[in-house]
TILUM-34385 format. One line per 10 residues: their letters; for each residue x, y, z of N, C-alpha, C. Coordinates in Angstrom, 2 decimals. Each point is the difference from the previous one (the first is absolute). Example, Ala and Ser with C-alpha at 12.3 -4.5 7.8 and 13.67 -1.06 7.14 Angstrom:
2
as> 13.19,-5.69,7.80,-0.89,1.19,0.00,0.90,1.20,0.00 | -0.35,1.05,-0.72,0.82,1.19,0.06,-0.77,1.09,0.73
This chain:
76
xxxxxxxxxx> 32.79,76.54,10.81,0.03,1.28,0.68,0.71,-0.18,1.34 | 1.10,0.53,0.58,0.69,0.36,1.33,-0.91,-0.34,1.06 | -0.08,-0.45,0.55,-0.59,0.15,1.67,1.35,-0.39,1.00 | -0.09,1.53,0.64,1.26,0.53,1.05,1.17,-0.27,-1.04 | 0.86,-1.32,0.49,1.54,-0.45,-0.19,-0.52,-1.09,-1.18 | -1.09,-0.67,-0.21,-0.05,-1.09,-0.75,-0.23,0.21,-1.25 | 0.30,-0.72,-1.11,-0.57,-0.11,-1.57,0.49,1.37,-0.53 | 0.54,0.49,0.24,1.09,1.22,-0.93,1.04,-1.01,-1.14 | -0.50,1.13,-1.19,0.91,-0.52,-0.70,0.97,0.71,-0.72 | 0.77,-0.06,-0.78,1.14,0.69,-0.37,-0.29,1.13,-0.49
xxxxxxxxxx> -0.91,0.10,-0.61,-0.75,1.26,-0.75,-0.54,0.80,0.73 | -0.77,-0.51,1.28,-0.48,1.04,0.67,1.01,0.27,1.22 | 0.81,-0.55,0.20,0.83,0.36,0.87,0.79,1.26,-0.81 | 0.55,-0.38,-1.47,0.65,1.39,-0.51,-1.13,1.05,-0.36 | -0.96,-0.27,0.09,-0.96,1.15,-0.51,0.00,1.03,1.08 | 0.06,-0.73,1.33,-0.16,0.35,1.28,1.11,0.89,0.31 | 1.29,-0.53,-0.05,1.05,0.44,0.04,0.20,1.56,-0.87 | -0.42,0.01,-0.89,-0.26,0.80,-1.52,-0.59,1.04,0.82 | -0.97,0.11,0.63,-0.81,1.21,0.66,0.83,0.97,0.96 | 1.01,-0.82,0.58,0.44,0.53,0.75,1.69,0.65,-0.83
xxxxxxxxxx> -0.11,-0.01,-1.23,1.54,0.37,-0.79,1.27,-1.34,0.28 | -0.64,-1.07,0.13,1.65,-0.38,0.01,-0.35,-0.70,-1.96 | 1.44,0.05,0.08,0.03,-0.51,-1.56,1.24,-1.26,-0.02 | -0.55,-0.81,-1.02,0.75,-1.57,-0.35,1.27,1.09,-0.34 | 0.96,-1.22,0.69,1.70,0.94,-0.47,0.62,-1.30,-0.64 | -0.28,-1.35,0.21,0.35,-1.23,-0.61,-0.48,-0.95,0.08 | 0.26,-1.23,-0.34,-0.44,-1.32,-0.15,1.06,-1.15,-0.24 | 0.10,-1.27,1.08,0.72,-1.13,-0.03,-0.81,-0.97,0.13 | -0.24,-1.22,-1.33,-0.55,-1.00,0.28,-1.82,0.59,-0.07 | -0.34,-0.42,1.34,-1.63,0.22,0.26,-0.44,1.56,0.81
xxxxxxxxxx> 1.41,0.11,0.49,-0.30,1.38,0.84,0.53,1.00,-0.64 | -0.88,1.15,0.55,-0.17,1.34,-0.15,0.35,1.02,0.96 | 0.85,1.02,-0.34,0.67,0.87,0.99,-0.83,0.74,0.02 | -0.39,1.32,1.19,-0.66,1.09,0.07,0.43,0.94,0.42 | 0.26,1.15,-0.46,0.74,1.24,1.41,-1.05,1.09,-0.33 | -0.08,0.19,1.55,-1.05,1.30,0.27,0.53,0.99,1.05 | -0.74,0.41,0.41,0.20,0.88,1.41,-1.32,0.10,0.75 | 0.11,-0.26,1.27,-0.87,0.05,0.88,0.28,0.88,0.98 | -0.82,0.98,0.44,0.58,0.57,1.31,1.04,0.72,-0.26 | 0.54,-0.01,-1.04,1.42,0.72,0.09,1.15,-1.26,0.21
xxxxxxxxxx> -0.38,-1.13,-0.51,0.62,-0.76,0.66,0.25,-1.18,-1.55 | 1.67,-0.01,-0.78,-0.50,-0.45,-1.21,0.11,-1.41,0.50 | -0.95,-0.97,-0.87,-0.42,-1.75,0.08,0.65,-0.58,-1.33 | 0.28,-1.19,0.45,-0.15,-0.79,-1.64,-0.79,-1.16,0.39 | -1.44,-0.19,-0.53,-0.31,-1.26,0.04,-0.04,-1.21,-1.06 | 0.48,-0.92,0.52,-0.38,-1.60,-1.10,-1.12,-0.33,-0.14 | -0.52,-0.14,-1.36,-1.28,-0.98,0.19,0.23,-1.00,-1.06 | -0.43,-1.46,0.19,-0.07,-0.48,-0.81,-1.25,-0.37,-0.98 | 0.12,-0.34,-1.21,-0.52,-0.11,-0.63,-0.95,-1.45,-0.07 | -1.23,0.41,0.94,-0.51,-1.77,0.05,-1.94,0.74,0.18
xxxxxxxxxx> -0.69,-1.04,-0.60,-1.48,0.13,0.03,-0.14,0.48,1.18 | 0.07,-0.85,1.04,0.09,0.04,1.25,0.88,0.17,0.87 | 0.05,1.26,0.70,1.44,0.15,1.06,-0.42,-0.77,1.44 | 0.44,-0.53,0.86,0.00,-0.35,0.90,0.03,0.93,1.19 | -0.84,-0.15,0.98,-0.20,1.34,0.92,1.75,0.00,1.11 | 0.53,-1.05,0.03,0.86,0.71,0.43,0.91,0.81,-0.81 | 0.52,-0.35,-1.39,0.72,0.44,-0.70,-0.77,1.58,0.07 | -1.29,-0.16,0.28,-0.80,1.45,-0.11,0.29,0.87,0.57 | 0.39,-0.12,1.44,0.56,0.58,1.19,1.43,-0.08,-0.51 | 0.56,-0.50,-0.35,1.64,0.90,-0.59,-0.20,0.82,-0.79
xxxxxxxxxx> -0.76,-0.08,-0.99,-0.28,1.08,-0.67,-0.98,1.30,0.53 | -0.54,-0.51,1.03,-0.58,1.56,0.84,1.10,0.30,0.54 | 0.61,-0.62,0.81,1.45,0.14,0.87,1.11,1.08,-0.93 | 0.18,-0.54,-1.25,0.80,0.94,-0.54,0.01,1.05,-1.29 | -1.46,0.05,0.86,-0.51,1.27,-0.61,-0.05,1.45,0.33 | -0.55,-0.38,1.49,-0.09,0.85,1.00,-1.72,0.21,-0.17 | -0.54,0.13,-0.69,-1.22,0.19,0.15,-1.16,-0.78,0.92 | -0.33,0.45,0.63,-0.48,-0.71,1.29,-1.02,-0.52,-0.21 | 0.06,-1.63,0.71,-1.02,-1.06,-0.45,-1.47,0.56,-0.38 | -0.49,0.76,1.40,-1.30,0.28,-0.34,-0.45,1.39,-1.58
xxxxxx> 0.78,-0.06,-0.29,0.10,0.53,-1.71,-0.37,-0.89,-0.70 | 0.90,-1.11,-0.03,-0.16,-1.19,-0.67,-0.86,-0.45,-0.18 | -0.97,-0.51,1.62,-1.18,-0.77,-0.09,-1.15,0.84,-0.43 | 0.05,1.25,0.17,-1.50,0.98,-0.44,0.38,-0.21,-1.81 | 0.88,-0.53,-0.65,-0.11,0.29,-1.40,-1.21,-1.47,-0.80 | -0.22,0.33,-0.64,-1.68,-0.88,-0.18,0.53,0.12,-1.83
């Protein structure tokens, strides 16, 4: 289970992603493309495909999302 930035994994990071409308547009290798819109504002995020994401890689993927960290960490 997530606590804040840590132990996210690929699944719940796209599940996460999923709530908010962005949708997979491709795939190279291990990663996964995302495009959404935030804000009025369209994103594409990468995620890769691993048990465990690493909290900084986590923060690029909050980073280019736009969805603001404290979103992130309230998700349980």
């Amino acid at each position: 289970m997530p606590k804040g930035l840590n132990n996210w994994s690929y699944r719940q990071v796209v599940t996460f992603l999923k709530t908010f409308h962005f949708q997979e547009i491709h795939s190279r290798g291990d990663h996964f493309y995302f495009c959404g819109v935030y804000n009025g504002t369209p994103r594409m995020v990468t995620v890769p495909k691993k048990k465990i994401i690493k909290t900084g890689t986590m923060k690029g993927i909050v980073a280019q999302s736009g969805i603001p960290e404290s979103i992130w960490r309230k998700q349980k």
